[in-house]
N, C-alpha and C positions, 0 to 999 in steps of 0.2 A: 686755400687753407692748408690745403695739404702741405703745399712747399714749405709752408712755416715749420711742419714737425719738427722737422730733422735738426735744423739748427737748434728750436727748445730742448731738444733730448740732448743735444751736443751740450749745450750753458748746464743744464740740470746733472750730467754726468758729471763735469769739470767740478761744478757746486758742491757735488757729494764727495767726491777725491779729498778736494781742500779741507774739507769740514772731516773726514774722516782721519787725511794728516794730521791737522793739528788736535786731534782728541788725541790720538794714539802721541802724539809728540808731548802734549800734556801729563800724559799718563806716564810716559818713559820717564819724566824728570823728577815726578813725585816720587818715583821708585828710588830713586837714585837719591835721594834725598835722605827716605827712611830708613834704608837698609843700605847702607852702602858697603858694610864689614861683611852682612851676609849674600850681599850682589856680588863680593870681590869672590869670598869662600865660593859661593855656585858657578862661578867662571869657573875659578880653580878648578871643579870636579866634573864639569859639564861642558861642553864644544859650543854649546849655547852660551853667548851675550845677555845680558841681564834687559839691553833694550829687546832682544826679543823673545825672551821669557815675559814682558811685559805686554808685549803686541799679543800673543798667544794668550795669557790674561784676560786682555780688556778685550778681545775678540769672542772669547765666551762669556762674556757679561751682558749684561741687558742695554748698554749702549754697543756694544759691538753689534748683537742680534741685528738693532735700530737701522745702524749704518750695511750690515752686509744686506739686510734687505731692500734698501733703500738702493745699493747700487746691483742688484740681481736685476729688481724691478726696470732701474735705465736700460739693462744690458736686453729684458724682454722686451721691455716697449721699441728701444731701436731695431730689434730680433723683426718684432713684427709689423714694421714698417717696411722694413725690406724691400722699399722700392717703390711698394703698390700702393693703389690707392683705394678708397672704398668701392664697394658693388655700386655704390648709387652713382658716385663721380665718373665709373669707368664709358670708355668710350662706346667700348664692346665687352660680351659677354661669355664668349663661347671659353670653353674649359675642359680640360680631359676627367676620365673618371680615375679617381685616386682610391687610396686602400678604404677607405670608409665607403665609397659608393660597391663596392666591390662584398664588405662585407654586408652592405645592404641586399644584392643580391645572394648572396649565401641565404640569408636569414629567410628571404622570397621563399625559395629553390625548396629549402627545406622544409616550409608552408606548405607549397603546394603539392609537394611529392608526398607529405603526410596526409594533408587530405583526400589528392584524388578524386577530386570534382571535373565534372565531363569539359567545365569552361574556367579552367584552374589549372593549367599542364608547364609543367617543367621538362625540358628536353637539357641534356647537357655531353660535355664533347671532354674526353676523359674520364670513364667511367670512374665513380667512387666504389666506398664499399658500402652494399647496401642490405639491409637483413629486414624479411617481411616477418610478420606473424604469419602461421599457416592460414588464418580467417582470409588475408588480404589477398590471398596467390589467384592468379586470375586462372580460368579454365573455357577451351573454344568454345564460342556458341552463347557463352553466359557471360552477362555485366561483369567489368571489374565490381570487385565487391569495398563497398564504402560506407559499410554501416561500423557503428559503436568500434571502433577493438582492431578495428583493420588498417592500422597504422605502422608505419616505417618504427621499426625499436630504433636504429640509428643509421648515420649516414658519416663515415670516417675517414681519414684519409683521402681528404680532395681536394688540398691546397690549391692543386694543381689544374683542378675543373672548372670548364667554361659553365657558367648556366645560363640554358637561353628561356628565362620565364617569361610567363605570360605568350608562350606557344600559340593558344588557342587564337593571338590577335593575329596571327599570320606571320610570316618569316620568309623574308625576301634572300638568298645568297648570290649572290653579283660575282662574277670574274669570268676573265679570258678563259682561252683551252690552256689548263698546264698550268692552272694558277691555284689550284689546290684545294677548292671550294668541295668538292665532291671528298675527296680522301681524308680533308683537314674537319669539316664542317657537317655534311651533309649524311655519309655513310654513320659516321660518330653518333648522330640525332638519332637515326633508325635504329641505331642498335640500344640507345634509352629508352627508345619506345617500347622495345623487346625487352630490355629488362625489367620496365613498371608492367610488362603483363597487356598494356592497350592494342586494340585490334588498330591493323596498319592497311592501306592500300596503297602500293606502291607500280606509280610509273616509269619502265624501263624504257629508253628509248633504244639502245645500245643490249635489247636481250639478247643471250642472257647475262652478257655480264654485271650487271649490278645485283643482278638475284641472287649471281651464283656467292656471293659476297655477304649477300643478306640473308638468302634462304636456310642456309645452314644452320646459320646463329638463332633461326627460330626454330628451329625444328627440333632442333638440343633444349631450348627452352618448356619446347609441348604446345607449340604451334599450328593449326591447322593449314598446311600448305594450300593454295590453290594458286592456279595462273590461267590467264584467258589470254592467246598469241595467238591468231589465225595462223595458218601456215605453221603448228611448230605440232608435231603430234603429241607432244606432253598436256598442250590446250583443254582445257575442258568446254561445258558448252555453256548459249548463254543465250537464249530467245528471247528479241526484243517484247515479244505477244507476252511473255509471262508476267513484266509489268504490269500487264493490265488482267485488274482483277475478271472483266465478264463485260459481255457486249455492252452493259449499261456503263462501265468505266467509260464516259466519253473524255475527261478531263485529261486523264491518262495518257488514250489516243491520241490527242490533239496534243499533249507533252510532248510526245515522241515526236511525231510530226514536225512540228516545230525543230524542235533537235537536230532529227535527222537534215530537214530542208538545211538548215544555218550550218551544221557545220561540214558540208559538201560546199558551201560557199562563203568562207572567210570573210570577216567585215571588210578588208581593205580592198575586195572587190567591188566594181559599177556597181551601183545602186539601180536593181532593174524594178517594173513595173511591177507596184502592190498589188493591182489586180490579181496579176496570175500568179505570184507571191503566195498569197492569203489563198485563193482559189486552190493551188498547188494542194498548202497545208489542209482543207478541207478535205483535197480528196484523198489523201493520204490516211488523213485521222479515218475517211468512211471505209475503204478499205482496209484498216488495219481493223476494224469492227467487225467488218464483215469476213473474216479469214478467222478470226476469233471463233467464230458463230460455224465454223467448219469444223471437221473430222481432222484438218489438218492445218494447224492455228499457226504458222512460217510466213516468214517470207515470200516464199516461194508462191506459193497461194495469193499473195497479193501483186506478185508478178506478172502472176497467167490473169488473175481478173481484168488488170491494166490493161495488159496484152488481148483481149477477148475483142472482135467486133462489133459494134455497135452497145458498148457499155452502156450510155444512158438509157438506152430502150429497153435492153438486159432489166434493167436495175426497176425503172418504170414496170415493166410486166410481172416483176417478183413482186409475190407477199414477204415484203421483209420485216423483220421488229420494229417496233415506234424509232428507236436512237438511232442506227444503222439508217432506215428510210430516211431519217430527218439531216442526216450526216451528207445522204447522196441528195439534198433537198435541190441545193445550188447546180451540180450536176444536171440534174433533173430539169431545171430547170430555162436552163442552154441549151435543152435537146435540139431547139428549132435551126441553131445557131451553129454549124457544122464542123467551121473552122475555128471558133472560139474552144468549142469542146475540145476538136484536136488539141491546139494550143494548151488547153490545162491538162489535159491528159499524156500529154510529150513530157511536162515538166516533172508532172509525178513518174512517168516512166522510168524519165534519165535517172529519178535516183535510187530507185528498185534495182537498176541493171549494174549498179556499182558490185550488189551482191552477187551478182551473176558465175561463180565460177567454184565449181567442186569444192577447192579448199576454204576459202572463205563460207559457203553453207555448211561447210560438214560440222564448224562451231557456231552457227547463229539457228539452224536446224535441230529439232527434238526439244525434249528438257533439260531447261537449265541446271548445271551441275555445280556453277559456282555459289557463292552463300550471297542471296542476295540482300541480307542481313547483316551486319559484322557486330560483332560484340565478343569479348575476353579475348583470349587467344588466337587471333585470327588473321593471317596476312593472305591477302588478295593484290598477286601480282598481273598487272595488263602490260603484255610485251610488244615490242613494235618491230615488224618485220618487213629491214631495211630492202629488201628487195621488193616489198608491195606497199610501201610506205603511203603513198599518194591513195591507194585504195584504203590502206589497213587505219589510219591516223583517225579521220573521219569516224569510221565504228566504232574504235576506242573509244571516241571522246564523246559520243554517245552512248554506251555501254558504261563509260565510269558517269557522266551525267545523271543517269537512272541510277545508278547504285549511291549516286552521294543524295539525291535529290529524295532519294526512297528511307536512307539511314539518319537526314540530318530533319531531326523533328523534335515536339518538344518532350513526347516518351523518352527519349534516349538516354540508358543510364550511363554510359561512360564513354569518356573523348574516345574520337575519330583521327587519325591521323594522314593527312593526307601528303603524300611527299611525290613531287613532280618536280624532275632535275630535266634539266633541256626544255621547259616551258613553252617555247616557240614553236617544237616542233608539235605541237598540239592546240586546236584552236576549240578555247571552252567559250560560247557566249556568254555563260553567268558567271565566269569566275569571280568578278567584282563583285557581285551579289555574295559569291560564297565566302568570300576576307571579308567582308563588311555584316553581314544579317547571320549567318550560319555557325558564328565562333559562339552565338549563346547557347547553339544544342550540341557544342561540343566537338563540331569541326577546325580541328588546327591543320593548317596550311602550310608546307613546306615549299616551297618555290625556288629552282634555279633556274638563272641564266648570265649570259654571257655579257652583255647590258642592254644597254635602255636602248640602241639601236636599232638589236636584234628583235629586239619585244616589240618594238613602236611597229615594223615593219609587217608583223601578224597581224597585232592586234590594233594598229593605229596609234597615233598620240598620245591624244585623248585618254583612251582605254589605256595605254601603256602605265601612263603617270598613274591614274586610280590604278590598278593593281600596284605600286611599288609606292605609290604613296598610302593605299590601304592595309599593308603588313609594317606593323610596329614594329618589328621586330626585322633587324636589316644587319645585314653582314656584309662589307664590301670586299674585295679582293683585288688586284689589280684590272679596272674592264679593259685594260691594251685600246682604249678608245678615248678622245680626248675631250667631245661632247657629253658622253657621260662621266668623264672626272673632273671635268668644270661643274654638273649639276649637283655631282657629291660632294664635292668641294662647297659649294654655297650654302650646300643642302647644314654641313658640319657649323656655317660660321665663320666669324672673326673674333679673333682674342685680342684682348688689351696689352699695351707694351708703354714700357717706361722707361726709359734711361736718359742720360747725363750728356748732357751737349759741353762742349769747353770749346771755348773762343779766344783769342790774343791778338792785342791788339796794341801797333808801338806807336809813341811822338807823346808832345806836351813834356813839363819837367817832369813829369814823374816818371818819364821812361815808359817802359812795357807794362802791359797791365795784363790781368789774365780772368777772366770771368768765366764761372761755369752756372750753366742753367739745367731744367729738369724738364726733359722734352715729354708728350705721348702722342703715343698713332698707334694704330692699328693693323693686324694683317692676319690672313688666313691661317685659320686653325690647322690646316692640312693641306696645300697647294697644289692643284690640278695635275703637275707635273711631281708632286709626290705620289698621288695614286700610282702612276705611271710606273714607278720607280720600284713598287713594292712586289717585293720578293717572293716566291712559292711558299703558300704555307704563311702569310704575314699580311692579316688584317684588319679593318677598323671595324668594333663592333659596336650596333645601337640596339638597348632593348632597355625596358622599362625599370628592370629589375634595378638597372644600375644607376640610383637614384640618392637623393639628398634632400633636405628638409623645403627646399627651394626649387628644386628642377628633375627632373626626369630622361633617361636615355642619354644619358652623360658619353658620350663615344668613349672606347676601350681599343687603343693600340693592343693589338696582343700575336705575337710568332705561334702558332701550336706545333707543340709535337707530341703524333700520338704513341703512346708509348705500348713496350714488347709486348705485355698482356692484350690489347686490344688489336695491334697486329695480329699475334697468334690467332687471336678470336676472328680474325679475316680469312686468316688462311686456311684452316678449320673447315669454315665455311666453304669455301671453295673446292676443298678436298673433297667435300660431302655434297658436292652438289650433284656429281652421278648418279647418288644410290635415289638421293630426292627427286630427282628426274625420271629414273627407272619406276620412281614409285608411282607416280605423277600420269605415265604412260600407260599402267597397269590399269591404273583406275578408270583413265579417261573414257567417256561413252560416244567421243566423236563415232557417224555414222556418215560414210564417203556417198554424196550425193549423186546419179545417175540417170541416165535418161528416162530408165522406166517409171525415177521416182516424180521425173519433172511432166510428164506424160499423164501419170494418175492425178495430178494435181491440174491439170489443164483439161483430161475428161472430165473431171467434176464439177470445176466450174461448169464448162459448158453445158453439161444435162442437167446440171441443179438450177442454172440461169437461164433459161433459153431464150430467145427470141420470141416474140409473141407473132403467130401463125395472122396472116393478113389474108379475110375469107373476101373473093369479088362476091359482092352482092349479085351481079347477076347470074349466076350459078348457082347462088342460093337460091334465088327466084326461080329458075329453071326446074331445078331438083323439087320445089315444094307444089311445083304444077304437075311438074309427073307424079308426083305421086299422089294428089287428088285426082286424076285422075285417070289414077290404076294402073299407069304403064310401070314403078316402082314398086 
């Protein structure tokens, strides 16, 4: 049907030509007819012909109107044929986003930045100009404020700004080292989160430098700094025990537990035996109860009980509280069993002993100093320190575990931002839980890495794909890898293609003949070997905002540059990140851990748990004879 158009629209033009010829040829001769003394006179005074004083005429008359419209209308119908063919007839579907999806996003951006709803966030890369009311200015410690009146007055001058709405569904950034993700995309994000005022938690892999980048720029805002870096003296502190509200928290306990156990042992490890698995996390969760229920509620405490001889009989001879008893029930209940008990007690040992060493206690040791809260003004950096990585990774991602797991509920009045660049070097087990269930209380998801490779390789397949398939929200860059730019290549599509085939073909009398036909096929929107190909700083972007009355996450080729102003606001940052350090250091309550203090924690145990004393009966019998009669 289609191939018919073109030739209709070809007869129909020719049709309106002729018929518009001979009107105007009609017209010229009548003229010449009635006036010809005063056709010659207006030659005479005019450079103009009398025929086209007459065209000119019959052109603004209501047969010319007929005719010019009639051939505008061929010139658009051929216009929007242009080739293509309908949506319904096309082969394939894929398509870039054009200025209409683009101002779709604007129209978002601007939605959600005015509302300021905890599961409603706009992040964007090229800061605008943006003016709050006083009502709406966020302040640490307290909800962004989103009542009546606390609205954006306007938002100017951002032709030139990405916006990546709909945040809170998660936000994947993809590319190699050197490809720009972090400078072009990532850093740009943090700093609109700093500018709407939202509390930020931010994972450095590479401390301090991405802080020293980000730190600044909050802190001029009216930011509450904090950072948790074992090994870095600026660190504040951060006891696992303080999670848990009171020996009756068992859920708590048993959270942690779990925690800790998983991520000392990355999925993509042997799958060992559930028994002592599950048995491990019991005893973990009972001791982390019972260190609670002490003078001195650490780690540490739960070290020396591990470490104490004959634990289960310990634990049997104590009166201890209902939950705590009930916790060491399974314990308990292996007493008979010598080598099993070892076995589960080796397992919870090993990952007590991780903590094992001055620097690492001096921040997991005392009260917690970080906010284990976040709301208005508040950035919470965890730094990773490349020289005790293998130790330090693990904690972290236990420590930010509890802190998302404690912040993301359904009280929470304003988004969470969570932003984790080098993903791999950190292994969350619920992260898919957190992209998927956690964006309705207001946790938005920042994620980088370098591709699907590197992730698979932590996190598994499996798990790789759900995390990068659970963020709507996807920025690619070059991955320098050719398995993942085959899977974003498929992932973008095939678009429809149309063109003109011509053929010739000679004999018979009529000689050469030359037919031309109207081909279609198909082929990739973006070619594996174009990821490949793409430049620093020049990405393909999907996100929801960039949508149309039919489809959604339209991909956006777009080069960014970020421009002086938001430089400056880098370098700023980084100037200032001594005095925020200095400041940092001042405050910190680290207390350097020592032998007398690992000593008092190991006396205590043992005199508060002892042994239960084993009387020979017959010495009892002996004793109770003497002394009926009288020798006692």
């Amino acid at each position: 049907m289609n191939k018919l158009i073109r030739p209709f629209q070809a007869a129909l033009f020719g049709l309106g030509i002729a018929l518009s010829l001979s009107l105007l040829s009609a017209t010229s001769m009548q003229a010449r007819s009635r006036v010809p003394e005063a056709s010659q006179s207006l030659a005479a005074a005019t450079p103009n012909s009398p025929t086209v004083q007459a065209i000119q005429k019959q052109l603004f008359s209501p047969n010319g109107a007929v005719i010019l419209t009639a051939v505008v209308g061929l010139i658009w119908l051929n216009r929007q044929d242009g080739g293509r063919v309908s949506k319904k007839n096309r082969l394939a579907t894929a398509q870039w986003a054009g200025k209409k999806e683009k101002r779709a996003a604007r129209r978002l951006a601007h939605r959600q930045i005015n509302d300021r709803r905890r599961n409603a966030v706009t992040l964007f890369v090229v800061k605008p100009q943006l003016q709050f009311l006083p009502t709406a200015v966020s302040k640490p410690g307290q909800p962004t404020p989103t009542e009546p009146g606390a609205t954006v007055v306007r938002i100017k001058d951002d032709t030139k700004t990405l916006w990546l709405t709909e945040a809170q569904s998660g936000t994947a950034v993809v590319g190699g080292p050197g490809t720009g993700k972090t400078h072009s995309i990532i850093d740009p994000s943090l700093r609109s989160v700093i500018d709407q005022g939202f509390p930020l938690i931010l994972y450095d892999f590479k401390y301090p430098i991405q802080s020293e980048r980000i730190a600044g720029v909050a802190a001029k805002a009216g930011y509450e700094v904090r950072v948790f870096a074992p090994g870095f003296p600026e660190s504040d502190v951060c006891n696992p025990l303080d999670f848990i509200r009171d020996i009756d928290d068992v859920e708590m306990a048993r959270q942690i537990a779990i925690v800790l156990n998983r991520n000392f042992k990355p999925g993509t490890q042997t799958v060992e035996d559930p028994f002592f698995t599950n048995s491990g996390d019991q005893l973990i969760q009972a001791v982390l109860l019972l260190a609670k229920s002490t003078p001195y509620p650490d780690i540490i405490t739960c070290a020396k009980a591990l470490g104490a001889p004959n634990l289960a009989a310990r634990m049997q001879a104590a009166d201890l509280p209902t939950w705590i008893e009930t916790s060491f029930g399974q314990l308990i209940s292996m007493a008979d069993s010598e080598k099993t008990v070892a076995s589960v007690i080796s397992t919870a040992s090993i990952l007590f002993s991780r903590f094992m060493s001055p620097t690492i206690l001096s921040v997991f040791c005392g009260t917690s100093t970080i906010p284990l809260t976040l709301s208005g003004k508040q950035l919470l950096i965890l730094g990773m320190d490349q020289e005790r990585r293998d130790v330090v990774a693990p904690l972290l991602a236990t420590v930010l575990h509890m802190i998302v797991t404690k912040n993301a509920n359904p009280n929470r009045k304003d988004p969470l931002v969570l932003a984790l660049d080098e993903l791999p070097t950190l292994y969350i087990p619920d992260l898919v839980k957190w992209i998927n269930e956690f964006r309705e209380y207001g946790l938005s998801c920042l994620l980088g890495f370098q591709n699907l490779a590197q992730l698979e390789k932590v996190y598994g397949r499996e798990t790789a794909r759900a995390i990068f398939g659970g963020c709507a929200g996807k920025v690619i860059f070059n991955p320098q890898e050719y398995e993942s730019a085959d899977v974003f290549s498929k992932f973008l599509g095939e678009e429809h293609l149309q063109y003109k085939g011509r053929s010739r073909s000679m004999g018979g009398k009529g000689g050469a003949s030359t037919s031309i036909s109207q081909q279609e096929r198909t082929r990739k929107l973006f070619a594996p070997e174009q990821f490949l190909r793409l430049p620093q700083g020049t990405c393909i972007l999907l996100n929801r905002g960039y949508s149309n009355k039919d489809e959604i996450s339209l991909p956006l080729r777009c080069t960014i540059k970020i421009p002086k102003a938001d430089t400056q606001r880098m370098e700023m940052s980084q100037a200032k990140w001594q005095k925020v350090k200095a400041r940092l250091i001042k405050k910190s309550s680290q207390t350097r851990i020592d032998d007398a203090a690992m000593r008092l924690r190991k006396e205590y145990f043992l005199e508060t748990y002892p042994l239960e004393k084993k009387v020979d009966p017959n010495v009892e019998e002996t004793a109770a004879w003497a002394i009926a009669a009288g020798l006692l």
